[in-house]
C-alpha positions as CSV (number, residue, x, y, z in Angstrom):
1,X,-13.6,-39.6,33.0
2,X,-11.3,-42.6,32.8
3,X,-12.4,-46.2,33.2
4,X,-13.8,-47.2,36.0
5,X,-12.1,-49.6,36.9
6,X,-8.9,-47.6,37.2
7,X,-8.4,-47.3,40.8
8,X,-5.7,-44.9,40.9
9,X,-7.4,-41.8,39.6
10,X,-7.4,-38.2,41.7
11,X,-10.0,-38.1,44.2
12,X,-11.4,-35.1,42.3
13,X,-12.5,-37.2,39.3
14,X,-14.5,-39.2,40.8
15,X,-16.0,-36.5,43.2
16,X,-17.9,-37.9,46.3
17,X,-17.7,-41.3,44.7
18,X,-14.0,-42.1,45.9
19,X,-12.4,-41.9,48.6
20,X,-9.0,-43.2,50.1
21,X,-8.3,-46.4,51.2
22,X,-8.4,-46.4,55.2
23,X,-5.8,-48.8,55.8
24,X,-3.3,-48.0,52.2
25,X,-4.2,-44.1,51.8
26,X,-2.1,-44.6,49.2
27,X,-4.9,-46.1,47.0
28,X,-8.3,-44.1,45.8
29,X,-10.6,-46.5,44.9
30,X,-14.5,-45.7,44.5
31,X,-17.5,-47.2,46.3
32,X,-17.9,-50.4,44.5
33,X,-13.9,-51.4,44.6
34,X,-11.3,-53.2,46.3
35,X,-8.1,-51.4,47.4
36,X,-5.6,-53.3,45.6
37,X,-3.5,-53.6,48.2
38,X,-5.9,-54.9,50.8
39,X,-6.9,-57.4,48.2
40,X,-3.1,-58.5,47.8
41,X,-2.7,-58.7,51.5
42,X,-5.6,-61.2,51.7
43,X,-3.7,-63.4,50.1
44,X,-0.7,-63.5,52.0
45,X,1.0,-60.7,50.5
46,X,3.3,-58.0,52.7
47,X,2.3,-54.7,50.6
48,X,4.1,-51.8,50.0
49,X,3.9,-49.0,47.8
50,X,7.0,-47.8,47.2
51,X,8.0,-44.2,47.3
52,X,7.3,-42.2,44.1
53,X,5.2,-44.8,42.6
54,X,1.9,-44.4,44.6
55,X,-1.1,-46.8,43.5
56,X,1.6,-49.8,42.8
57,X,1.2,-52.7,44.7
58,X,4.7,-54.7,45.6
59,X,5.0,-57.6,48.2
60,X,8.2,-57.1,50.4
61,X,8.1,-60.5,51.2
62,X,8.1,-62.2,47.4
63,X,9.5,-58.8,45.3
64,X,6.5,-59.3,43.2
65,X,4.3,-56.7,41.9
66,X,1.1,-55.7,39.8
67,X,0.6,-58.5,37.1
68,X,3.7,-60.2,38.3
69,X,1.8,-61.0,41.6
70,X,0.9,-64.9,41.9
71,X,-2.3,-65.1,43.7
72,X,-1.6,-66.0,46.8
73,X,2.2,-65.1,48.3
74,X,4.7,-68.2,48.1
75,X,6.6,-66.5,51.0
76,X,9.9,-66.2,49.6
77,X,11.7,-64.8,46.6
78,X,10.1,-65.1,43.2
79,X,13.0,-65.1,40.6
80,X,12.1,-62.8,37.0
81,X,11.6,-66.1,34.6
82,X,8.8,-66.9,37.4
83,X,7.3,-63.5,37.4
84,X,7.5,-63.5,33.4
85,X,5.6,-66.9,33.7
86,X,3.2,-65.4,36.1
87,X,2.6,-62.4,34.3
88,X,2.0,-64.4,30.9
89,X,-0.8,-66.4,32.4
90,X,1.4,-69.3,32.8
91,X,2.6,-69.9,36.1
92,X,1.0,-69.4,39.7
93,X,0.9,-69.9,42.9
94,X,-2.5,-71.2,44.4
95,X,-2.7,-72.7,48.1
96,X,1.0,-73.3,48.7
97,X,1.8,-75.1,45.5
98,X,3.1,-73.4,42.1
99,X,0.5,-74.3,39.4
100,X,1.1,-74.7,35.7
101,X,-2.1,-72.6,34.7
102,X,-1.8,-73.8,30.7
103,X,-2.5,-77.2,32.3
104,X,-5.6,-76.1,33.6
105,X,-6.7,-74.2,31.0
106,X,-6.8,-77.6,28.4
């Protein structure tokens, strides 16, 4: 069985345990999960999962996706040096302002 934690295994290997997502069917997450994508859409994110790459979740509205995702959705365009930045723990975006996380961390 694979980690637990990975929410995009076959229903099968989890058995009765998991279960699709009602709202991204998409997703197969287990009992004691969060569908990704609902969890991304919480925070302002317009989720898609784009054809032939099920269990990825991509905002429409920012063209961010899996680690590249800021926390909560800046509504427009991130550029790729942001997203590196974001997906190096560097850079995000926390109640409509971008944040220097390495600042925060000291």
């Amino acid at each position: 069985m694979s980690d637990t934690n990975d929410a995009f295994a076959p229903l099968d290997e989890w058995g009765d345990t998991a279960k699709p997502c009602e709202k991204h069917p998409r997703y197969t997450v287990t009992i004691d999960q969060v569908c990704p994508a609902c969890n991304a859409e919480e925070d302002g994110h317009d989720v898609v999962a784009p054809e032939g790459r099920e269990g990825i979740v991509y905002c429409k509205r920012c063209k961010c996706a899996e680690g590249t995702l800021p926390t909560n959705c800046p509504g427009i365009v991130v550029d790729q040096f942001a997203q590196e930045e974001i997906y190096h723990g560097q850079l995000d975006f926390i109640n409509g302002q971008w944040v220097d996380v390495t600042v925060l961390e000291e």
